[in-house]
C-alpha positions as CSV (number, residue, x, y, z in Angstrom):
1,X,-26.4,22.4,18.2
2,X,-23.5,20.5,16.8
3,X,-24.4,20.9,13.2
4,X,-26.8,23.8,13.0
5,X,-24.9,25.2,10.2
6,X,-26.1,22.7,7.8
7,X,-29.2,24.6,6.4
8,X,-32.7,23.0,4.8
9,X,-31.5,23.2,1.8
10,X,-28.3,21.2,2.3
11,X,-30.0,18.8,4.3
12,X,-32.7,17.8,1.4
13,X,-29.7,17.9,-1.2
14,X,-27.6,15.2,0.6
15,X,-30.2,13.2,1.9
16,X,-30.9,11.8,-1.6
17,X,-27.0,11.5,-2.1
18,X,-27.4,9.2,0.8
19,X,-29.7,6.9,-0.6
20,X,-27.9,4.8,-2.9
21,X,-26.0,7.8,-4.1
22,X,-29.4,9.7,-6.3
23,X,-27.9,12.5,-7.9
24,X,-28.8,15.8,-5.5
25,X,-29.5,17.8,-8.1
26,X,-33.1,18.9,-8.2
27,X,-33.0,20.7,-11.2
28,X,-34.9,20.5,-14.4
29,X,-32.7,18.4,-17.1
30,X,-31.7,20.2,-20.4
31,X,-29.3,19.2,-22.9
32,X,-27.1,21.7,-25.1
33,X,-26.3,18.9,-27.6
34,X,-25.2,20.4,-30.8
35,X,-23.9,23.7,-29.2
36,X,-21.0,25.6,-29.7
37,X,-19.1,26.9,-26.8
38,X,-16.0,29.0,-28.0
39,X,-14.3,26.0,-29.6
40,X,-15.7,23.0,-28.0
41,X,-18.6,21.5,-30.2
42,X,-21.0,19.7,-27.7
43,X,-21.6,15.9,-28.3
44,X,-23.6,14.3,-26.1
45,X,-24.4,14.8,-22.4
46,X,-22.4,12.2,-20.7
47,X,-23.3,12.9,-16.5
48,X,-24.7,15.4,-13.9
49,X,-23.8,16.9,-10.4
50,X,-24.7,19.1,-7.5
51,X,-23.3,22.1,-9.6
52,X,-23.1,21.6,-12.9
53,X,-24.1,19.1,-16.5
54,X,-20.9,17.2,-17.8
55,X,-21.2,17.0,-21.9
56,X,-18.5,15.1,-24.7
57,X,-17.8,17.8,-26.5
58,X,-14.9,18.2,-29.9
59,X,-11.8,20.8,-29.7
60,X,-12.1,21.9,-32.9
61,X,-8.4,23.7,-32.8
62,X,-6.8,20.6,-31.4
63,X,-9.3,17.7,-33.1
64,X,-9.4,16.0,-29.9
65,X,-12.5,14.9,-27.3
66,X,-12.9,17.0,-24.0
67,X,-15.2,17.1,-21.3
68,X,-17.1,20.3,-20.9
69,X,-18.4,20.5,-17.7
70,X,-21.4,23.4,-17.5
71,X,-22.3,25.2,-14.3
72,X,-26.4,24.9,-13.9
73,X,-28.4,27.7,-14.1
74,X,-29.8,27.9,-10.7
75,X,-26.2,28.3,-9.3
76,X,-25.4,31.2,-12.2
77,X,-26.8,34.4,-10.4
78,X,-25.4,33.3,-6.8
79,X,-22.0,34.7,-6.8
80,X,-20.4,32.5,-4.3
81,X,-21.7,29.4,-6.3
82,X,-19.9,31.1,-9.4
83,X,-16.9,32.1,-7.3
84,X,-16.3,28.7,-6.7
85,X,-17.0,27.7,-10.1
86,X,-13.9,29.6,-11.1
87,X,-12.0,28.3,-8.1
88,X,-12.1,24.7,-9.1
89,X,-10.6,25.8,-12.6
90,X,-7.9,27.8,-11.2
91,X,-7.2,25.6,-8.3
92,X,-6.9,22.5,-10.3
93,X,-4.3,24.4,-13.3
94,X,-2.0,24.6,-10.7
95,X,-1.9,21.0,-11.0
96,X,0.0,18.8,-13.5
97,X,-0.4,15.3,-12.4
98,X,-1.3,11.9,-14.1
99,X,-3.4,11.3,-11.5
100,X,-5.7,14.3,-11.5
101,X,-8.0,15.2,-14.5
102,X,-6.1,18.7,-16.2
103,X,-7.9,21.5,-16.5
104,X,-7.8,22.9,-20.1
105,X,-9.7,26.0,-20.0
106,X,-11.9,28.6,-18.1
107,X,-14.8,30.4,-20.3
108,X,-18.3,32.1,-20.8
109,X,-20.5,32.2,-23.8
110,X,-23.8,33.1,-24.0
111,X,-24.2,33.4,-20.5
112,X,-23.2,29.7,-20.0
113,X,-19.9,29.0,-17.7
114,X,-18.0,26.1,-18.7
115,X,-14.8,24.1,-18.0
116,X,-13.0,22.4,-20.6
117,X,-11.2,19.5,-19.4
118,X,-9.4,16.2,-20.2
119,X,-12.0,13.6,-21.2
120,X,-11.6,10.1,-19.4
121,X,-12.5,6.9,-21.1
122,X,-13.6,4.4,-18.6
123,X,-15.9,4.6,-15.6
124,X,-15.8,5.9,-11.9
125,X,-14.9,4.2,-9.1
126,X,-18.9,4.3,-7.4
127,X,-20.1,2.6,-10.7
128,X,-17.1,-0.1,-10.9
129,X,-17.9,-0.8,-7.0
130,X,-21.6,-1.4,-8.0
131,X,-20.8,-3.8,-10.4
132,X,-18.0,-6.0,-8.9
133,X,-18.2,-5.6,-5.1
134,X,-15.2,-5.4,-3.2
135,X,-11.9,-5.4,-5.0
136,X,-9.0,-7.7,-5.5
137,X,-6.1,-6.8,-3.0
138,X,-3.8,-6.2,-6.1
139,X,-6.0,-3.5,-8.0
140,X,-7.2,-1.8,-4.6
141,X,-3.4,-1.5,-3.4
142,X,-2.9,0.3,-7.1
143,X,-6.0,2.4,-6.5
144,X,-4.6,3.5,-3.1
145,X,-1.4,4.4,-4.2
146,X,-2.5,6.1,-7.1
147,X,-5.4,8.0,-5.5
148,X,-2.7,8.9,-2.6
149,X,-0.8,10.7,-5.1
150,X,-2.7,12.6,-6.4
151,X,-4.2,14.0,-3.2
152,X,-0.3,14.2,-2.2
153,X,0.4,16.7,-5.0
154,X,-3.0,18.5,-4.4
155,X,-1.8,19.5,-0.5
156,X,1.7,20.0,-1.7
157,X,0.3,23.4,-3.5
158,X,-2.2,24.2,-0.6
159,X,-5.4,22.2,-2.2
160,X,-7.9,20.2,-0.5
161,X,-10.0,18.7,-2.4
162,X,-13.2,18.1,-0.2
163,X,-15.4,16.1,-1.8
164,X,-13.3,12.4,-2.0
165,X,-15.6,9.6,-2.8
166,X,-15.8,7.2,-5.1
167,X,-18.0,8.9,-8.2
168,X,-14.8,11.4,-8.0
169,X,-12.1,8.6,-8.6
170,X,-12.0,7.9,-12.6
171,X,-10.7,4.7,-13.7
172,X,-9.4,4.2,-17.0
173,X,-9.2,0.7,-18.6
174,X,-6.0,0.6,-17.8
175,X,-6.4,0.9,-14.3
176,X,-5.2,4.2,-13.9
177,X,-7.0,6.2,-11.2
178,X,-8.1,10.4,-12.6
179,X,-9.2,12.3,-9.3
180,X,-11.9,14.7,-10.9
181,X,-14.6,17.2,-9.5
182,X,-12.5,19.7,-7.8
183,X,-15.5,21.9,-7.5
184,X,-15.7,21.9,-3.7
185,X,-12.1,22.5,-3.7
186,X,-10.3,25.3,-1.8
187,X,-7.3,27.5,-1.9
188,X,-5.3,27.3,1.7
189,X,-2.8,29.9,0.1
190,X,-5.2,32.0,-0.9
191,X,-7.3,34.2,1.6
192,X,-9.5,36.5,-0.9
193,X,-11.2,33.3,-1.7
194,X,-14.1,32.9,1.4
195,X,-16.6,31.6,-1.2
196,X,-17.7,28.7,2.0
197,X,-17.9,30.7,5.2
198,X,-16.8,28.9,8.4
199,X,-19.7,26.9,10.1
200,X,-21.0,25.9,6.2
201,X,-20.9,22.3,5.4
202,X,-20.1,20.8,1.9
203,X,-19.2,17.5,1.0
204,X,-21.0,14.4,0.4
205,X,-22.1,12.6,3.7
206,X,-21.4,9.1,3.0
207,X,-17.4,10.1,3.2
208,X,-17.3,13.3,5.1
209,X,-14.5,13.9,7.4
210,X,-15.5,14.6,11.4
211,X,-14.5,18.4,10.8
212,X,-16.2,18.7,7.5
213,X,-19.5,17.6,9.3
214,X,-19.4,20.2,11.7
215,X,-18.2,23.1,9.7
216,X,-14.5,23.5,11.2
217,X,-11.5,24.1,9.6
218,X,-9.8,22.3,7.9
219,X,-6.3,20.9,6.0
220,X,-5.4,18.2,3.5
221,X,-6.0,15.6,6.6
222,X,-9.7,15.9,5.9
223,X,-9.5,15.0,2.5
224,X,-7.4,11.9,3.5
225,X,-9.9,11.2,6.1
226,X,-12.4,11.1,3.0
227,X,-10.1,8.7,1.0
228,X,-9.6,6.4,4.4
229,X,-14.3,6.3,4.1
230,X,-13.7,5.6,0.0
231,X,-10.8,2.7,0.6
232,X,-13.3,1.1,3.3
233,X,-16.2,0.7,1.0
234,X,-13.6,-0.5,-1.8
235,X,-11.9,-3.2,0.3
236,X,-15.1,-4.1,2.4
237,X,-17.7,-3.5,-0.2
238,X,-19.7,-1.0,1.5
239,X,-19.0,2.3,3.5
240,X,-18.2,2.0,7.1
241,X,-21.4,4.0,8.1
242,X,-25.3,4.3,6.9
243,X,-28.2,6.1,8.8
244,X,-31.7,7.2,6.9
245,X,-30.8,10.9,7.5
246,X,-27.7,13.3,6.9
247,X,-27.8,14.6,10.5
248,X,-27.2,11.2,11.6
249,X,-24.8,9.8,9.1
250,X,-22.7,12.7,10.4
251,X,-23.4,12.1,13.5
252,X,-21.4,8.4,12.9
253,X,-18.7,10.1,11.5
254,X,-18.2,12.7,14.2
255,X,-19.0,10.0,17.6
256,X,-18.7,6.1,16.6
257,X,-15.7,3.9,15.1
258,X,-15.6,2.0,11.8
259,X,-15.9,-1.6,12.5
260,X,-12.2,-3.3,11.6
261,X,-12.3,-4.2,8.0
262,X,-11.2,-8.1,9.0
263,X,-14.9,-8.3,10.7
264,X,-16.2,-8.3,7.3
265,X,-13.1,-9.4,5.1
266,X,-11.3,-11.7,7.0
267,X,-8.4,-11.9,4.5
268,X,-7.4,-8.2,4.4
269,X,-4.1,-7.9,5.8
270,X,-4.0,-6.5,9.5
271,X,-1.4,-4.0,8.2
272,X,-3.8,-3.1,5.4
273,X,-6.4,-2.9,8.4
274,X,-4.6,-0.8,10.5
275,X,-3.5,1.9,7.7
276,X,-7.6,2.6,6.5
277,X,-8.3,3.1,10.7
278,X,-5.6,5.1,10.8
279,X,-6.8,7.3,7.7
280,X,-10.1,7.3,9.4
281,X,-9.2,9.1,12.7
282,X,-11.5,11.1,14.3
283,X,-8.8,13.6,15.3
284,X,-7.0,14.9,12.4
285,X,-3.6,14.6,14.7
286,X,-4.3,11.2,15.2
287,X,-4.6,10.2,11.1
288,X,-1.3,10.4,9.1
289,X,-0.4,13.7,8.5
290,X,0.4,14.0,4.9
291,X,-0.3,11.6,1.6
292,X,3.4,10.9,1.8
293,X,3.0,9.1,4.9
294,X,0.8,7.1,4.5
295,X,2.3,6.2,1.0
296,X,5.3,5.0,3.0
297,X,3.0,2.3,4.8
298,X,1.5,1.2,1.7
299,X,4.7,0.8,0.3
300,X,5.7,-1.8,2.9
301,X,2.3,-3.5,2.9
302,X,2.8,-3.7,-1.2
303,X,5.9,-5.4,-0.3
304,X,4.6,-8.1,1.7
305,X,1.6,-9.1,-0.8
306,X,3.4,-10.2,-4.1
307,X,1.6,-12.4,-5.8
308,X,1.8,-16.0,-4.8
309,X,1.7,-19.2,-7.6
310,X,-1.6,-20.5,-7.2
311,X,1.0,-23.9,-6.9
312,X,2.0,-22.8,-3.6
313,X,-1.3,-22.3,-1.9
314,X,-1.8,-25.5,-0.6
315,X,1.4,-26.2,0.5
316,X,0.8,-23.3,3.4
317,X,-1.3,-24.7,5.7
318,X,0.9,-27.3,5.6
319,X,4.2,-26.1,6.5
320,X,3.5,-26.1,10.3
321,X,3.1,-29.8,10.5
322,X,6.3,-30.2,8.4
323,X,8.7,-28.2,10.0
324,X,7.4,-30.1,13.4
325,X,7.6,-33.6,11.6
326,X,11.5,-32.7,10.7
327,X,12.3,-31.1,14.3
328,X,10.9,-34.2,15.9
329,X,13.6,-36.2,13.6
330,X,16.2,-34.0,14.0
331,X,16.7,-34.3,17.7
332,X,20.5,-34.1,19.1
333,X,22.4,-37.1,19.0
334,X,22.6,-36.8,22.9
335,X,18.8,-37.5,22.5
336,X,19.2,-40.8,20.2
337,X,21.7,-41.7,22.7
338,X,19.1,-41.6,25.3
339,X,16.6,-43.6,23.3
340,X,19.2,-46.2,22.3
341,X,19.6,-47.1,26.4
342,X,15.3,-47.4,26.2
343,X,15.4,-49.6,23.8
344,X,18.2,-51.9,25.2
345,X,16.3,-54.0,28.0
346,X,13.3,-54.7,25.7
347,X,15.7,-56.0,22.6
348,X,17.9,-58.1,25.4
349,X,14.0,-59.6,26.4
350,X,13.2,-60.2,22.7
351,X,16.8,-62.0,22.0
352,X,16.0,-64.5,24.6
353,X,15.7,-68.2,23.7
354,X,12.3,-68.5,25.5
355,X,10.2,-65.4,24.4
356,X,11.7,-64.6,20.9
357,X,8.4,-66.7,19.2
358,X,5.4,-64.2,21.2
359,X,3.3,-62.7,19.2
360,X,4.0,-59.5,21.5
361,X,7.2,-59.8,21.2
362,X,7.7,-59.7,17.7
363,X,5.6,-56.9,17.5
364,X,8.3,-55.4,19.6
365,X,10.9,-56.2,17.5
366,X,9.3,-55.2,14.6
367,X,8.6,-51.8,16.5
368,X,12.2,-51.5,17.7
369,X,13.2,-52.2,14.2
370,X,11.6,-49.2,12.9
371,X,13.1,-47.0,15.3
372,X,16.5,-48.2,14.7
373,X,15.7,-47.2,10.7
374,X,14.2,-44.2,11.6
375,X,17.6,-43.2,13.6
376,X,19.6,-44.1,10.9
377,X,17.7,-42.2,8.4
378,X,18.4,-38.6,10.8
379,X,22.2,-39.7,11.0
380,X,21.8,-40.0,7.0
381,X,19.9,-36.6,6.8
382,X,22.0,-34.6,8.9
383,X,24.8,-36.2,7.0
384,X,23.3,-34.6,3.7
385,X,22.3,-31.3,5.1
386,X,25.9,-30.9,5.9
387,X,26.6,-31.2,2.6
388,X,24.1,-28.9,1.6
389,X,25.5,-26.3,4.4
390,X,29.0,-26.9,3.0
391,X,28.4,-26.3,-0.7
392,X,26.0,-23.3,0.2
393,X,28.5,-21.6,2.0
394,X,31.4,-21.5,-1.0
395,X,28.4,-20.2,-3.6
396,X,26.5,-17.8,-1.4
397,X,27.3,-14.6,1.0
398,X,26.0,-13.9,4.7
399,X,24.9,-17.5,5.8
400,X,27.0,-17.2,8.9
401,X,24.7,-13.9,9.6
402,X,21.3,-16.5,10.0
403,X,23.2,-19.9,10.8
404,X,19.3,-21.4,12.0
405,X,18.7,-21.1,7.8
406,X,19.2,-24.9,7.6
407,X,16.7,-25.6,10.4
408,X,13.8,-24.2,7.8
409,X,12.1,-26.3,6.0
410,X,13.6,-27.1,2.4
411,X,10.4,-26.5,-0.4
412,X,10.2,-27.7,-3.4
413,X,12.1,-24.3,-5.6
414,X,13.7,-21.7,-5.3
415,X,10.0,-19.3,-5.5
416,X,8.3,-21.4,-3.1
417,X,11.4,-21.3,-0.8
418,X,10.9,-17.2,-1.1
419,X,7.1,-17.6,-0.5
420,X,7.2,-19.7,2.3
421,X,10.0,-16.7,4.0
422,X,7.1,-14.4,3.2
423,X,4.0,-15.6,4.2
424,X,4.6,-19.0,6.7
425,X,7.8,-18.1,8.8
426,X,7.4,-16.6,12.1
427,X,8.6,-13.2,12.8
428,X,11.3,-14.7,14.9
429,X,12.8,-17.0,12.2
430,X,12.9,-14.2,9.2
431,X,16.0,-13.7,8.8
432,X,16.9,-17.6,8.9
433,X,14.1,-18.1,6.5
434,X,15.7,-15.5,3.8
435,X,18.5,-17.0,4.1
436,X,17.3,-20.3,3.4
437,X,16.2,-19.3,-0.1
438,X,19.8,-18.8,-1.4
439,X,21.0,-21.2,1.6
440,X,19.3,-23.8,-0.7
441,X,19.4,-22.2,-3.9
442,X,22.3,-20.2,-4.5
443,X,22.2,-19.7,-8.1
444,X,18.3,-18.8,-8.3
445,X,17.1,-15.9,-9.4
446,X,15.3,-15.7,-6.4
447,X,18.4,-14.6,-4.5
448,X,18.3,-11.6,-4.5
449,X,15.4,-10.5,-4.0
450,X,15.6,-12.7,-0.6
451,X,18.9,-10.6,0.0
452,X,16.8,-7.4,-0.5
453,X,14.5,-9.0,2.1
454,X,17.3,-9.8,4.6
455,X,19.0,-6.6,4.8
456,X,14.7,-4.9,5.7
457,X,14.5,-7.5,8.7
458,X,18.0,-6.9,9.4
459,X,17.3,-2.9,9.4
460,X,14.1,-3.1,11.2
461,X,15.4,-5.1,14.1
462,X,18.3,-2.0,14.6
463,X,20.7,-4.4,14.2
464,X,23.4,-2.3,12.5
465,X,26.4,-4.9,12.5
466,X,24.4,-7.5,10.9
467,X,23.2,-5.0,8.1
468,X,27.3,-4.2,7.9
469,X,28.4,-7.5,8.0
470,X,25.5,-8.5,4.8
471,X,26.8,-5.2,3.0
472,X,30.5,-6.5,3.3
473,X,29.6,-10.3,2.2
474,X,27.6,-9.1,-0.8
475,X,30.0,-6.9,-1.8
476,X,32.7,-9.5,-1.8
477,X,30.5,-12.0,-3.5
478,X,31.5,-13.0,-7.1
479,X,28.5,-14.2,-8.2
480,X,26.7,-10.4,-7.1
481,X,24.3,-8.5,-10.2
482,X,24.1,-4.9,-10.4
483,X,20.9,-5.4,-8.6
484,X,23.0,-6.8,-5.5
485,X,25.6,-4.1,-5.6
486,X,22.8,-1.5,-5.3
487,X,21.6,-3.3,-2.1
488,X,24.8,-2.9,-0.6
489,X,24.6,1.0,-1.3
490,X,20.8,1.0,0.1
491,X,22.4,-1.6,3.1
492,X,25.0,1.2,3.5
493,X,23.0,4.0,3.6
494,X,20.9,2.3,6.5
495,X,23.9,2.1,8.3
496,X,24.2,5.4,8.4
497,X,20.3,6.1,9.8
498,X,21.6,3.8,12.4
499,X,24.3,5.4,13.7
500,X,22.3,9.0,13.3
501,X,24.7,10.4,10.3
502,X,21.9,12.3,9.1
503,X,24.2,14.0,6.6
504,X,25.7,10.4,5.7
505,X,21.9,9.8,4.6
506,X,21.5,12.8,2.7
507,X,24.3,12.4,0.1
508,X,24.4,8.8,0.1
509,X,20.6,9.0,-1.3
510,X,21.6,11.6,-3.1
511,X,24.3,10.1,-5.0
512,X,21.7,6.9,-5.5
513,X,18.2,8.3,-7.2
514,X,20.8,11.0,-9.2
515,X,22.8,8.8,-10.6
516,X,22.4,8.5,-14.5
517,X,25.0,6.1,-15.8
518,X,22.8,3.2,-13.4
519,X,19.4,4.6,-12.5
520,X,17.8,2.6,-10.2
521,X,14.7,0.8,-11.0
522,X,13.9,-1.9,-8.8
523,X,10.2,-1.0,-6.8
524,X,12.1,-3.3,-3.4
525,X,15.2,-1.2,-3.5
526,X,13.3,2.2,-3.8
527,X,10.8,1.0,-1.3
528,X,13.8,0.2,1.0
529,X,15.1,3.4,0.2
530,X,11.6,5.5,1.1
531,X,11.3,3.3,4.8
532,X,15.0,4.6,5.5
533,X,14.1,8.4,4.7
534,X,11.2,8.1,6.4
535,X,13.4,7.2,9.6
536,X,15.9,9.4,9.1
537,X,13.3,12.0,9.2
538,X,11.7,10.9,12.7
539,X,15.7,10.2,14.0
540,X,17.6,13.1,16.2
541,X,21.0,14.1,14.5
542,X,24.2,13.6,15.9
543,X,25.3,16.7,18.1
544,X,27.7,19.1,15.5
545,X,25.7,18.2,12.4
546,X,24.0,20.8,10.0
547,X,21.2,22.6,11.3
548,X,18.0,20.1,12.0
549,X,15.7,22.3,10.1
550,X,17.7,22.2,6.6
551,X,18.2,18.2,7.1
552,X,14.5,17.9,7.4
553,X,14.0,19.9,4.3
554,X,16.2,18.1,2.4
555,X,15.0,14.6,3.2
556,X,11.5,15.6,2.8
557,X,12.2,16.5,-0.6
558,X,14.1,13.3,-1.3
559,X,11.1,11.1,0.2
560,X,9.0,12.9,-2.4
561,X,11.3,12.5,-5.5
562,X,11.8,8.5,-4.1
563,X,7.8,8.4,-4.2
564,X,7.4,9.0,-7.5
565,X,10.2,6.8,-8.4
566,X,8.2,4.0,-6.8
567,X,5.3,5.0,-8.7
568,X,6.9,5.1,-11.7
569,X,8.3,1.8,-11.4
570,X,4.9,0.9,-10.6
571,X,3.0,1.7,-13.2
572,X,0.9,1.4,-14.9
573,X,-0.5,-1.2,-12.7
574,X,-3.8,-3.4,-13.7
575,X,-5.7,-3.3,-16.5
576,X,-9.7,-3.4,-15.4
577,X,-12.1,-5.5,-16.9
């Protein structure tokens, strides 16, 4: 039978975790308020879990608050149970991440096993979820990429985590994200530690990964399978599975597929769709491989949902019917010329002697009239958006590379100009529609980011003279910011992944995130710079070049060093309320 591993004991235990998330725990409470443990002086008792009581305690060496998690009795006098105890301990000391709760200590007193570790002020994930629903796109994208890190840096030492859910995701009122409760966790360098024979299941139900369920093996892609289950229920407001028993809750996991997020939140991004599904794979090979993958598509999803002035909003449902309103004025004067000979025999009838006083007929003339006007008024706009073209082109670089940008609709400022390019223009009129923000407004400060944006359409469409020729203009542009001449690096460097100059890449980037005299800072550029190593890492080298397996080596450790630039320049992020 598919899950016979999961014994009568396991099965009672997570039932209850199933229902509205009960604490498992069967166990007789106790509190050890007022105790002394070595040198942590217990509080107050402050949660429980399936292993062990989680108390406030005070350091008295350092004068600071910890938490003191306590491993229940029950579980003392099964040496596996206390095995893993110790693992979680030693596992998570490996680790120094602001992301992941830090392990202070290891002891025993009294026959009572404890963990000292970094007390969190705020509450967890499951309890912040209870109370608000689903989240805001801004503090659920910071919660991704935050949680992502942190179960990056846990697989970049051999960790997995195995029990990713919400309760285990602290948030701080400042809207950093603590991953806590490594207690399930395993070693994958380690092979003396066998504490959870093969066949056993652990986890918690609600979030458990396909080969968790049925007691397989498994690698860091289960515990992002886990955090694909706890970014469902945080976008949508629920998980993507429920069933009144553990056997068929995993059942779910192992055989059916999570309803698209969009059926339930119509206003999550498809991207943002597409990236959870992906997470949530049944077949490890199918889900992103690593944390720093999948924190390359959130990066670009990030990228595409700035905020937007509240101003703005009602201008986008609009824009269709405008840009159709100024196309159907702006027709060719071969066109006008066409109309002109229409109109001809009806104003030669209206001129005449006999039939100028009809009541039709002046209807006609009053009709012809405002065609006439209307013609004139084109001639007069086309006139002026010459002008515009004219003066555009002597203040700002690379309009020749998009010459359509005058065809775009002209908002009102320089912002809205940027917002319409990023959420109303088609994918086939991108590039003309970042070049309209600078084609219009060439001494905003919303130039360059449009630039920025550019030179990623430009780079995503392969189109490596185009990303030249913006690199050269820039460059030459007198009116560039240090912010511009770092684009044309980043431009360069692209033009390097084009051509396959995988060792072009290497140093370029190099020279770029090492460079101390002019760090760079900017979350678009670095973003820009992580999509291009990310390519360069999935592109074939040119035939003579250094061997394939050092280049990937290097570039994987220059995605990672770029990814925590990014979420440097990142944070901290939101505060919660």
């Amino acid at each position: 039978m598919l899950f016979r591993s999961m014994n009568a004991e396991q099965e009672r235990s997570k039932t209850e975790e199933t229902k509205h998330w009960v604490d498992p725990s069967a166990s007789a409470p106790r509190d050890l308020t007022g105790r002394v443990l070595g040198d942590f002086e217990i509080e107050r008792l402050i949660g429980r879990g399936g292993m062990g009581e989680v108390y406030l305690a005070k350091q008295k060496s350092l004068n600071r608050h910890v938490a003191v998690k306590v491993l229940l009795p029950e579980w003392v006098s099964r040496p596996a149970y206390l095995s893993r105890f110790g693992i979680e301990a030693t596992a998570v000391a490996k680790l120094n991440h602001a992301n992941i709760v830090q392990v202070y200590t290891l002891g025993c007193e009294d026959g009572i096993h404890f963990i000292a570790m970094e007390y969190v002020q705020g509450t967890n994930l499951r309890e912040y979820l209870l109370k608000k629903g689903s989240l805001d796109l801004p503090l659920a994208l910071s919660i991704m990429r935050q949680a992502g890190n942190a179960i990056g840096a846990a697989g970049e030492v051999g960790l997995i985590h195995r029990d990713v859910k919400p309760e285990n995701l602290l948030l701080t009122r400042k809207g950093r994200i603590k991953v806590a409760d490594f207690g399930l966790c395993r070693d994958m360098e380690s092979d003396t530690h066998h504490v959870t024979q093969h066949g056993t299941t652990m986890g918690t139900p609600l979030y458990m990964s396909p080969e968790q369920a049925q007691g397989h093996a498994m690698d860091t892609r289960s515990d992002l399978y886990s955090l694909g289950v706890t970014f469902y229920h945080m976008l949508v407001g629920e998980p993507p599975f429920r069933a009144e028993s553990t056997l068929a809750l995993a059942m779910k996991h192992v055989r059916e597929q999570p309803a698209s997020m969009r059926v339930r939140r119509p206003e999550i991004p498809v991207e943002l769709d597409r990236l959870v599904l992906k997470l949530m794979a049944k077949k490890p090979e199918d889900r992103y491989q690593s944390a720093a993958e999948m924190l390359v598509d959130l990066a670009k999803i990030r990228a595409l949902l700035q905020p937007v002035p509240s101003a703005f909003l009602p201008e986008v449902s609009g824009i269709t019917t405008i840009r159709e309103a100024e196309e159907a004025e702006t027709q060719p004067s071969a066109a006008a010329s066409k109309i002109s000979a229409l109109l001809r025999a009806p104003l030669d009838l209206a001129m005449r002697e006999e039939t100028w006083f009809r009541p039709r007929v002046l209807v006609l003339i009053g009709g012809v009239g405002l065609i006439v006007g209307g013609l004139f008024g084109w001639q007069s706009r086309e006139r002026e958006r010459a002008a515009v073209r004219k003066e555009a082109a002597a203040l700002a670089p690379g309009l020749m590379i998009g010459p359509r940008w005058s065809s775009i609709p002209r908002m009102d400022g320089s912002e809205m100009q940027y917002r319409h390019a990023q959420l109303a223009a088609a994918p086939e009129e991108l590039a003309a529609a970042w070049l309209a923000v600078p084609g219009y407004y060439p001494k905003s400060e919303w130039t360059s980011p449009a630039y920025l944006q550019l030179g990623r359409v430009l780079y995503r469409e392969r189109d490596g003279d185009r990303v030249a020729a913006l690199a050269r203009e820039i460059n030459g542009w007198g009116g560039r910011q240090t912010r511009d001449e770092e684009l044309v690096e980043v431009l360069e460097t692209a033009g390097f992944v084009l051509r396959r100059d995988l060792d072009g890449v290497i140093e370029r980037i190099n020279q770029i995130v090492t460079r101390m005299d002019r760090p760079v800072y900017d979350p678009g550029l670095i973003a820009f710079c992580v999509e291009i190593v990310t390519d360069a890492l999935e592109a074939e080298p040119q035939p003579g070049a250094t061997g394939q397996a050092g280049i990937r080596a290097s570039l994987s450790k220059i995605q990672m060093r770029l990814l925590k630039l990014l979420d440097r320049a990142w944070s901290p992020d939101l505060a919660v309320r």
